[in-house]
CHARMM internal coordinates of N, CA and C (Angstrom, degrees):
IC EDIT
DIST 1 N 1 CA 1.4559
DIST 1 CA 1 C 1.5188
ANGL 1 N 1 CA 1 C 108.99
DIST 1 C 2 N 1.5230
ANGL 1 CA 1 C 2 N 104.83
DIHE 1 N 1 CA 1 C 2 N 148.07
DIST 2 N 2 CA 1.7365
ANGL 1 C 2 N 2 CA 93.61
DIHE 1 CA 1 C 2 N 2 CA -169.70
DIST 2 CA 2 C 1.6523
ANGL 2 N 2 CA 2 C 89.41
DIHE 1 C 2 N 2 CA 2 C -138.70
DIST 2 C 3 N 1.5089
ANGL 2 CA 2 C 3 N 91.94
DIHE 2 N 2 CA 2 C 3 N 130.59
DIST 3 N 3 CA 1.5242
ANGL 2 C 3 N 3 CA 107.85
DIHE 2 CA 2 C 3 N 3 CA 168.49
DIST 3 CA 3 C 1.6080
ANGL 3 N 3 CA 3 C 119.84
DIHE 2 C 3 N 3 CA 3 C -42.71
DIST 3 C 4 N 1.4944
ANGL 3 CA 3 C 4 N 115.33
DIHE 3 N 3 CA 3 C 4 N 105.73
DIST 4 N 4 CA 1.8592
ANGL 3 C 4 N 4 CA 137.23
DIHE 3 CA 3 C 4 N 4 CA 159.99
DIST 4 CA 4 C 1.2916
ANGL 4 N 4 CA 4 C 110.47
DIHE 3 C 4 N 4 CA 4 C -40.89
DIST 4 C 5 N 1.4478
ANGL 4 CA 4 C 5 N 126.54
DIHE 4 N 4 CA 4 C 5 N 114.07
DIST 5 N 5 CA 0.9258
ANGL 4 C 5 N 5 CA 120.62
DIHE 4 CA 4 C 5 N 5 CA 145.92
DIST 5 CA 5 C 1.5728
ANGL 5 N 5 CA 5 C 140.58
DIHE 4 C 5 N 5 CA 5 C -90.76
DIST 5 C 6 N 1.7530
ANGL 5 CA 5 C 6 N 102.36
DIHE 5 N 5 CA 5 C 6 N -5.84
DIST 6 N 6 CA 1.3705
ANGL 5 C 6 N 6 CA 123.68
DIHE 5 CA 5 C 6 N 6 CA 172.60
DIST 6 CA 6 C 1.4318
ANGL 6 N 6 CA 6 C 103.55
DIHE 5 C 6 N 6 CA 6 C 171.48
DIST 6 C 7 N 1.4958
ANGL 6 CA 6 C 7 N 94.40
DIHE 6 N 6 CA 6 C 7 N 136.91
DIST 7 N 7 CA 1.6822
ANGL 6 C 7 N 7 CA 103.11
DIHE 6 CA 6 C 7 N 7 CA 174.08
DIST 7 CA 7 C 1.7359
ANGL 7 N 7 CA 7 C 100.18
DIHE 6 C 7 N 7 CA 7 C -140.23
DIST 7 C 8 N 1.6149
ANGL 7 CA 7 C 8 N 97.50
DIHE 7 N 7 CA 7 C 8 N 144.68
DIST 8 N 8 CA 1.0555
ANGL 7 C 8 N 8 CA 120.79
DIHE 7 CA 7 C 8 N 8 CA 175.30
DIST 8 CA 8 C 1.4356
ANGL 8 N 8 CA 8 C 117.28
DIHE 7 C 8 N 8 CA 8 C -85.87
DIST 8 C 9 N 1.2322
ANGL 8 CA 8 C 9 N 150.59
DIHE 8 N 8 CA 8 C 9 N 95.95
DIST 9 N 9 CA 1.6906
ANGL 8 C 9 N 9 CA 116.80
DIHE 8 CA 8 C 9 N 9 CA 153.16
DIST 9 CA 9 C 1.8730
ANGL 9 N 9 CA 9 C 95.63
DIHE 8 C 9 N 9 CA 9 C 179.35
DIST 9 C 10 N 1.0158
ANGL 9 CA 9 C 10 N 124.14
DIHE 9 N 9 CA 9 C 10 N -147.14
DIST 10 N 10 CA 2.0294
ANGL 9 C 10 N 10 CA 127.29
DIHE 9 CA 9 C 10 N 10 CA -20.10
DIST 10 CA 10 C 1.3586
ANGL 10 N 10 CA 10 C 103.88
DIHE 9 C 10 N 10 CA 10 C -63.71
DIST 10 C 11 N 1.3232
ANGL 10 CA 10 C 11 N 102.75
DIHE 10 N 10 CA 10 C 11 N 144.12
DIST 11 N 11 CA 1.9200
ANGL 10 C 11 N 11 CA 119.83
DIHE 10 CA 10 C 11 N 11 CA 163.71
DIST 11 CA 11 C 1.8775
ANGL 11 N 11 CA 11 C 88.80
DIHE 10 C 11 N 11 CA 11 C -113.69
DIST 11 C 12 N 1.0181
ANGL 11 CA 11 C 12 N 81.72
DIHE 11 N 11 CA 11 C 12 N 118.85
DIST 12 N 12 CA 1.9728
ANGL 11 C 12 N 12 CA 93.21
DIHE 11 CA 11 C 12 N 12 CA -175.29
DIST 12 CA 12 C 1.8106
ANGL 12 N 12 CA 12 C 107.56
DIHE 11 C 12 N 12 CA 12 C -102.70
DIST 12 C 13 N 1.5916
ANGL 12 CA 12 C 13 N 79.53
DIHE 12 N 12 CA 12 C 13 N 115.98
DIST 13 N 13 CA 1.8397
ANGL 12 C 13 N 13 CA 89.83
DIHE 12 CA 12 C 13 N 13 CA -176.00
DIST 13 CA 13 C 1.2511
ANGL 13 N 13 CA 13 C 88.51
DIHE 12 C 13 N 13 CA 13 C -115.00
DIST 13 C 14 N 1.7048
ANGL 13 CA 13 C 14 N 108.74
DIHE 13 N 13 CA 13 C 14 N 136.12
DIST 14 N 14 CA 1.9837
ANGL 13 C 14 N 14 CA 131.83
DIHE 13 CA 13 C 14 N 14 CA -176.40
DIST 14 CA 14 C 1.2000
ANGL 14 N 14 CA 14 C 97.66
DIHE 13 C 14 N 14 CA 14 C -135.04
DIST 14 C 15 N 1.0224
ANGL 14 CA 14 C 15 N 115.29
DIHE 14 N 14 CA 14 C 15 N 157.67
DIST 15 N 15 CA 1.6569
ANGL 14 C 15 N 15 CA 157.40
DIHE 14 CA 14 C 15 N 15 CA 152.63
DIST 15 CA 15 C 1.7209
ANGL 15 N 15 CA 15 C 83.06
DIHE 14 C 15 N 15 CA 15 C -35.11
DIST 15 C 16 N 1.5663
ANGL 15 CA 15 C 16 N 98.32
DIHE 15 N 15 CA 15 C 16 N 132.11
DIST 16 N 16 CA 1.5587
ANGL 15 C 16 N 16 CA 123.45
DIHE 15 CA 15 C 16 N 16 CA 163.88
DIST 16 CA 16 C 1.2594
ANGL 16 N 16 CA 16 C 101.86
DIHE 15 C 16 N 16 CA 16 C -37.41
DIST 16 C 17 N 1.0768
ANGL 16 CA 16 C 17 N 134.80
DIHE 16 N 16 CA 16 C 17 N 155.40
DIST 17 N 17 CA 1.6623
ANGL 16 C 17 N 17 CA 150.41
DIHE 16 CA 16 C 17 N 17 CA -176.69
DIST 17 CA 17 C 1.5640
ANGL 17 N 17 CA 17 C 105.99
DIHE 16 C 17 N 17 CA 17 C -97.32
DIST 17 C 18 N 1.4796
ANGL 17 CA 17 C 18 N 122.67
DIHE 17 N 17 CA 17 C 18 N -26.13
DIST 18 N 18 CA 1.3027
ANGL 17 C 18 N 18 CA 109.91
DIHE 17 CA 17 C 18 N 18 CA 170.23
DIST 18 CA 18 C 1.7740
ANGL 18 N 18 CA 18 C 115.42
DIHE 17 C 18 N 18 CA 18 C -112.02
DIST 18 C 19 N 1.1227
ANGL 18 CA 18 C 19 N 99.78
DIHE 18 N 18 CA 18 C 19 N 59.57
DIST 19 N 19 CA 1.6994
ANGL 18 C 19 N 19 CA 103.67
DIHE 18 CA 18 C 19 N 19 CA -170.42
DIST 19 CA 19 C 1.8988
ANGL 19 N 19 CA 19 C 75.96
DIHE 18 C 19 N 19 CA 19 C -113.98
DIST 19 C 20 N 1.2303
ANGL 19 CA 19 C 20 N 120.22
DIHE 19 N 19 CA 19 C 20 N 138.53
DIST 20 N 20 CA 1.6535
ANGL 19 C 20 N 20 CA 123.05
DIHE 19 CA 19 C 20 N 20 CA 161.84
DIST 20 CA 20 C 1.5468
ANGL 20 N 20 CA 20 C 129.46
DIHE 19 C 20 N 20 CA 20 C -44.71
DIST 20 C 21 N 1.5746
ANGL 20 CA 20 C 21 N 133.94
DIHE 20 N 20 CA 20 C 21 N 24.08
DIST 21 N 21 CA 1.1011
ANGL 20 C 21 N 21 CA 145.87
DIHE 20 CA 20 C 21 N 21 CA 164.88
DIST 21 CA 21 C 1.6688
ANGL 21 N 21 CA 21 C 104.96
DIHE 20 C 21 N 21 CA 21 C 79.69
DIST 21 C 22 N 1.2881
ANGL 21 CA 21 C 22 N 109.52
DIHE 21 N 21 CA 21 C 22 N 6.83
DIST 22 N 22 CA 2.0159
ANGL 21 C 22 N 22 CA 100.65
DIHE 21 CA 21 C 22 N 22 CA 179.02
DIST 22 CA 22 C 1.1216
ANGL 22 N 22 CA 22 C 104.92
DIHE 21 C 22 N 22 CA 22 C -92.96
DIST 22 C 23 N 1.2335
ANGL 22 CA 22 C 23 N 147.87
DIHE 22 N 22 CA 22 C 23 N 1.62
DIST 23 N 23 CA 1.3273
ANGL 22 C 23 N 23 CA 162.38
DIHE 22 CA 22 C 23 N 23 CA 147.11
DIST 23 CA 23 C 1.4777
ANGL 23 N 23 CA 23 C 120.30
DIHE 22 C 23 N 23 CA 23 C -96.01
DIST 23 C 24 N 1.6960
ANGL 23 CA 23 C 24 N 100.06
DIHE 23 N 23 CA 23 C 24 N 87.16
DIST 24 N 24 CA 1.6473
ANGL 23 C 24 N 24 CA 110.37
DIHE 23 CA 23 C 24 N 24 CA -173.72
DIST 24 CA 24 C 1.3770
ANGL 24 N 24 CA 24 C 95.29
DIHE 23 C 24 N 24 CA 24 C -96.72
DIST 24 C 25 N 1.2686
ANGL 24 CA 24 C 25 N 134.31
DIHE 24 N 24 CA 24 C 25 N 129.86
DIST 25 N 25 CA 1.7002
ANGL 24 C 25 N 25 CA 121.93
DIHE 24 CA 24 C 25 N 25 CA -177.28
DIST 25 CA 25 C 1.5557
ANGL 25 N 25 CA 25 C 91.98
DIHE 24 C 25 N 25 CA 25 C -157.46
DIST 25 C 26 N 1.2565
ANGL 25 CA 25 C 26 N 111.08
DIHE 25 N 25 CA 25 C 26 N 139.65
DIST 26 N 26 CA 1.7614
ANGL 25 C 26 N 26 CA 97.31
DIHE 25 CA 25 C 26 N 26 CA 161.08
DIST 26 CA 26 C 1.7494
ANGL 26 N 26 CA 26 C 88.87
DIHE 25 C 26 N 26 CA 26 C -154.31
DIST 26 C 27 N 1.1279
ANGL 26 CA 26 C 27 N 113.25
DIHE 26 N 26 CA 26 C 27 N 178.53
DIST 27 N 27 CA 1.3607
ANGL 26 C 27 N 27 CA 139.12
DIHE 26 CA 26 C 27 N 27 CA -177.95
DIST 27 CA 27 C 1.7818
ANGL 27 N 27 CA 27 C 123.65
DIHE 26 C 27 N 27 CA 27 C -142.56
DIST 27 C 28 N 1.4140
ANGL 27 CA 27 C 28 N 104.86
DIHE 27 N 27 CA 27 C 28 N 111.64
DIST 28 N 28 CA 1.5712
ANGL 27 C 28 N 28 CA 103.38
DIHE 27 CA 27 C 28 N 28 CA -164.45
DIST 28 CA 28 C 1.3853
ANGL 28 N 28 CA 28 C 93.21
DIHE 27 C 28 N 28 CA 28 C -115.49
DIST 28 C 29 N 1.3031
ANGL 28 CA 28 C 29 N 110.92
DIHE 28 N 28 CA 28 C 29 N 105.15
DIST 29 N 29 CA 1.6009
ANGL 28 C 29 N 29 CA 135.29
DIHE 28 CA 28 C 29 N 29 CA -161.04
DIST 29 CA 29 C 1.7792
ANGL 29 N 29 CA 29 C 104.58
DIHE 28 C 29 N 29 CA 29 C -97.23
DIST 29 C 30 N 1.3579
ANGL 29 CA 29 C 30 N 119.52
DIHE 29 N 29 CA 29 C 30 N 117.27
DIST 30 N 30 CA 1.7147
ANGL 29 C 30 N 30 CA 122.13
DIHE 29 CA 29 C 30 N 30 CA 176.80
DIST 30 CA 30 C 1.5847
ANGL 30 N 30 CA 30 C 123.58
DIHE 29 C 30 N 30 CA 30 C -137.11
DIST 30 C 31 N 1.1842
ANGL 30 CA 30 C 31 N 107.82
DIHE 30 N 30 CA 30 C 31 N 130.10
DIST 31 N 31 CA 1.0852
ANGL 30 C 31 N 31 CA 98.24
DIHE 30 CA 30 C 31 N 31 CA 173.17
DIST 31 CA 31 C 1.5658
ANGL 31 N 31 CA 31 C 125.08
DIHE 30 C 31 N 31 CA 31 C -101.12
DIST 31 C 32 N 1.2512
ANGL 31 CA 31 C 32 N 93.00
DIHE 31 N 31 CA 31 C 32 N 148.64
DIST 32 N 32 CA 1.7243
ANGL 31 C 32 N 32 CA 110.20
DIHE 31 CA 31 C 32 N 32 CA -159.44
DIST 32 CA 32 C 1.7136
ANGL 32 N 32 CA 32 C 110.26
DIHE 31 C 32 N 32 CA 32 C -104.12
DIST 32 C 33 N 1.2491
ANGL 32 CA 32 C 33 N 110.59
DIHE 32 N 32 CA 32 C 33 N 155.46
DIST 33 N 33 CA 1.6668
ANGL 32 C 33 N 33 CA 111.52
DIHE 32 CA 32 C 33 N 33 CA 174.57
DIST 33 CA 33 C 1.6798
ANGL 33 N 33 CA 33 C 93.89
DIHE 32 C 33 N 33 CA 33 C -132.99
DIST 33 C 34 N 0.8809
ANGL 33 CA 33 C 34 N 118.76
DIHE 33 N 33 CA 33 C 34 N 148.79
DIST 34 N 34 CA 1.7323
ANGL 33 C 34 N 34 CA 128.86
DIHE 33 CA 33 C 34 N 34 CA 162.06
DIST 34 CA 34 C 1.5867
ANGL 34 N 34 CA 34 C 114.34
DIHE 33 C 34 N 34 CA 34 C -101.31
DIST 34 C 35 N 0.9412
ANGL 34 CA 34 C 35 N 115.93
DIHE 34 N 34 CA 34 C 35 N 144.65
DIST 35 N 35 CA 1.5822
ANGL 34 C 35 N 35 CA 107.65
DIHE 34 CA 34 C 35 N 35 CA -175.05
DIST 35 CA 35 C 1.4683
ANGL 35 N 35 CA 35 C 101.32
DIHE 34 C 35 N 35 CA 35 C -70.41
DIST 35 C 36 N 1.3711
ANGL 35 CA 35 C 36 N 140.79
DIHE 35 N 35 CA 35 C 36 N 9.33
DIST 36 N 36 CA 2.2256
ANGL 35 C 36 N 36 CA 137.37
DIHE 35 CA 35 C 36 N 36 CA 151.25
DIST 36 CA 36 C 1.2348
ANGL 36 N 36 CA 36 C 89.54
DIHE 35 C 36 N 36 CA 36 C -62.22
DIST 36 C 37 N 1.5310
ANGL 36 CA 36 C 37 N 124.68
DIHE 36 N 36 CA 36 C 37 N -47.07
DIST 37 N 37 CA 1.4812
ANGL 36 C 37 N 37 CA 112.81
DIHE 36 CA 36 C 37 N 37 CA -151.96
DIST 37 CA 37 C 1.2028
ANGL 37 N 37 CA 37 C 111.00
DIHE 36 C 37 N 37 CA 37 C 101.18
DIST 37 C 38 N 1.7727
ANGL 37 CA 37 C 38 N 116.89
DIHE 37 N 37 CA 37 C 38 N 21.31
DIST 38 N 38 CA 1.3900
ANGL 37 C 38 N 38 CA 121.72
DIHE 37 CA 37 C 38 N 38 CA 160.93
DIST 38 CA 38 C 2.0221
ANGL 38 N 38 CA 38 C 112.32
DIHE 37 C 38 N 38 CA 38 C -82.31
DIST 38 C 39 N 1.3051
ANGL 38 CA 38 C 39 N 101.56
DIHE 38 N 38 CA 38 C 39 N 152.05
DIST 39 N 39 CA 1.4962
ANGL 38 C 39 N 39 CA 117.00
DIHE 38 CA 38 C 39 N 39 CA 178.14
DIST 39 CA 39 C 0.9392
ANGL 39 N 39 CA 39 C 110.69
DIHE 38 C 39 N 39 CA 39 C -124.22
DIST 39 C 40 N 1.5716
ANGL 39 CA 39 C 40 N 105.40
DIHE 39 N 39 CA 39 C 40 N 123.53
DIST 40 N 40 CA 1.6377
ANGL 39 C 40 N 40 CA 117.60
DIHE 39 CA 39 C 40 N 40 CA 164.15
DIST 40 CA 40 C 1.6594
ANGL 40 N 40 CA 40 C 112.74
DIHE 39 C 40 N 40 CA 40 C -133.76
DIST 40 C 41 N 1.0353
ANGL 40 CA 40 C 41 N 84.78
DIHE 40 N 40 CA 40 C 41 N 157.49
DIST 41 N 41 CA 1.8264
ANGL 40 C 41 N 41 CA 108.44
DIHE 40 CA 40 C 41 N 41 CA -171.28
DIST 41 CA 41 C 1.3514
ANGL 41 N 41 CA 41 C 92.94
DIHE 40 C 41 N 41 CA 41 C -124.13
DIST 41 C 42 N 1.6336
ANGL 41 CA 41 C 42 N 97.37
DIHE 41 N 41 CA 41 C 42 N 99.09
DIST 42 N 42 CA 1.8552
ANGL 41 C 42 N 42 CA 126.20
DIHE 41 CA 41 C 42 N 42 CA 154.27
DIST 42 CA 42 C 1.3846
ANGL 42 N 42 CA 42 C 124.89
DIHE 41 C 42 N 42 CA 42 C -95.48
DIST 42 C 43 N 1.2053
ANGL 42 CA 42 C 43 N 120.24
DIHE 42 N 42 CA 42 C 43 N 161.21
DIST 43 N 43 CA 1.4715
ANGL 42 C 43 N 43 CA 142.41
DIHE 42 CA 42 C 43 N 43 CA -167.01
DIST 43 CA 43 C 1.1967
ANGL 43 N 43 CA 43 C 104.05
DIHE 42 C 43 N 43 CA 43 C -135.75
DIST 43 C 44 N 1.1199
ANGL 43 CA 43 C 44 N 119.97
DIHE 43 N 43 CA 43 C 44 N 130.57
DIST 44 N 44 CA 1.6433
ANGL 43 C 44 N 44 CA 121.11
DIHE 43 CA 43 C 44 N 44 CA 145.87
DIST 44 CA 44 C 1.1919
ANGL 44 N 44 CA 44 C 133.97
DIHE 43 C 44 N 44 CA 44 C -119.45
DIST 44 C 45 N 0.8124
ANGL 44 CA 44 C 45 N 136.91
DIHE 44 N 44 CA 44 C 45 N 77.39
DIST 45 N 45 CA 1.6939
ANGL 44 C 45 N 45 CA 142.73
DIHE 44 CA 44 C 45 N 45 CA 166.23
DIST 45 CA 45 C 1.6775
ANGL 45 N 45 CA 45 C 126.42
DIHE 44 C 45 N 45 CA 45 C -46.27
DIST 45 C 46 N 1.4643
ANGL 45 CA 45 C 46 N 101.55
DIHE 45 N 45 CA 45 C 46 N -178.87
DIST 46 N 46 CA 1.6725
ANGL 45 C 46 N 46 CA 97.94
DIHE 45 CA 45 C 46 N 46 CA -170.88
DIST 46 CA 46 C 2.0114
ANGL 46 N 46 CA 46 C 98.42
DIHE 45 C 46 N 46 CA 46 C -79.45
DIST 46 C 47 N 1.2224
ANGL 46 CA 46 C 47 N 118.40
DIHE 46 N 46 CA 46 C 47 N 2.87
DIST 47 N 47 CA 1.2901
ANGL 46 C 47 N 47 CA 127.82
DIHE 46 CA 46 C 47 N 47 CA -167.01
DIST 47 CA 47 C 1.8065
ANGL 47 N 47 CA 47 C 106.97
DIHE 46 C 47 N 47 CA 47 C -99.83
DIST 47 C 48 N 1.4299
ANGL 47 CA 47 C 48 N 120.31
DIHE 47 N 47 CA 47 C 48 N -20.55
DIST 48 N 48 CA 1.2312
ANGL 47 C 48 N 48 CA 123.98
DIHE 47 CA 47 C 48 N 48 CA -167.44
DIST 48 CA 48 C 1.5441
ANGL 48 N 48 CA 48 C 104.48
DIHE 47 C 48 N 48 CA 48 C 133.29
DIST 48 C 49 N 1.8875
ANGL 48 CA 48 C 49 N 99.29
DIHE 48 N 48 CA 48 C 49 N -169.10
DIST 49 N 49 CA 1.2367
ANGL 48 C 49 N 49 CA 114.23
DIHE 48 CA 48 C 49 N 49 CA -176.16
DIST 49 CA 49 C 1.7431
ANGL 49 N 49 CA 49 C 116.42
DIHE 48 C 49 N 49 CA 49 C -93.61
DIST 49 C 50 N 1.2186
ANGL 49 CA 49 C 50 N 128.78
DIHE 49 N 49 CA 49 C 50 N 118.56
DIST 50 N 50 CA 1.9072
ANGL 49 C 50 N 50 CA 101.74
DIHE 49 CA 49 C 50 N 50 CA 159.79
DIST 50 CA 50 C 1.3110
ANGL 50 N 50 CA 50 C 91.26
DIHE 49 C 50 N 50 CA 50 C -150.39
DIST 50 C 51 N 1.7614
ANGL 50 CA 50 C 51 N 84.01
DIHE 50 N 50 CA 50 C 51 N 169.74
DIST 51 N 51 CA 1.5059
ANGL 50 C 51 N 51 CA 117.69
DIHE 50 CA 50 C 51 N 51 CA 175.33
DIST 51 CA 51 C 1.4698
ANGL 51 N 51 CA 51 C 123.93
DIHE 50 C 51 N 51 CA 51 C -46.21
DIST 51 C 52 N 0.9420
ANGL 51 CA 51 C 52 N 159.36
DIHE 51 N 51 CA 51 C 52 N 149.27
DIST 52 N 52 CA 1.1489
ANGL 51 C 52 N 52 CA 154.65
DIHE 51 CA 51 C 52 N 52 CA 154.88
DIST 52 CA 52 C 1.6774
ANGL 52 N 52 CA 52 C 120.97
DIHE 51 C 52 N 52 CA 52 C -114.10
DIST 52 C 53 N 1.3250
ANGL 52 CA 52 C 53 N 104.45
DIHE 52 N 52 CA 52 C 53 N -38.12
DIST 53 N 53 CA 1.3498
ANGL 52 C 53 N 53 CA 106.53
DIHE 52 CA 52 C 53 N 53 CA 168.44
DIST 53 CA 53 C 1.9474
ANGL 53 N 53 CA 53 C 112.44
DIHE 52 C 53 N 53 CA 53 C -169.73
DIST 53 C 54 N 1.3985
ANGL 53 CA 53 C 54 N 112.47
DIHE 53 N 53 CA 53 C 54 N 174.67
DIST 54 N 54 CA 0.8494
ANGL 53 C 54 N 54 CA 116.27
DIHE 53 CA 53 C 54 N 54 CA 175.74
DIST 54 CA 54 C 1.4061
ANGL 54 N 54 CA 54 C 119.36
DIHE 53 C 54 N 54 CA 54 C -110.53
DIST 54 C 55 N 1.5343
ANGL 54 CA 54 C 55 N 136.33
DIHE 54 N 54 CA 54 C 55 N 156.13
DIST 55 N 55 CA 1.5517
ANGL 54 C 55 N 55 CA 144.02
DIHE 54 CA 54 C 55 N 55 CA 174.97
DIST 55 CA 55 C 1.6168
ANGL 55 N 55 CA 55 C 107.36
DIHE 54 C 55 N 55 CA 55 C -83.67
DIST 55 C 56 N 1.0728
ANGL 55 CA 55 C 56 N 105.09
DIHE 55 N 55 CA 55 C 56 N 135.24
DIST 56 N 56 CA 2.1297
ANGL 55 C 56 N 56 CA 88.75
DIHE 55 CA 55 C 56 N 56 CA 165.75
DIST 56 CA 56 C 1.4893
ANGL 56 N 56 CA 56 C 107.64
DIHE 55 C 56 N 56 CA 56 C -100.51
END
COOR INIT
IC SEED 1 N 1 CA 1 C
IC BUILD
């Protein structure tokens, strides 16, 4: 685990609104700073936490 120096979010991405409700899925997408001044772009879902991408 690495010490936050600022995070942005949730921006909450779901399942289409007209799909029949058997597909519950969403994605709560944030962006992260580390106190180096590294950037990452996380997700969290009903499945856990992961990476999604990195900042340069």
């Amino acid at each position: 685990m690495r010490p936050i120096r600022y995070a942005i979010g949730p921006e909450r991405l779901s399942a289409e609104w007209w799909r029949n409700g058997m597909d519950v899925t969403y994605r709560d997408y944030f962006r992260i700073e580390d106190e180096q001044g590294r950037r990452y772009w996380l997700y969290r879902s009903c499945e856990g936490w992961f990476v999604h991408g990195f900042f340069p």
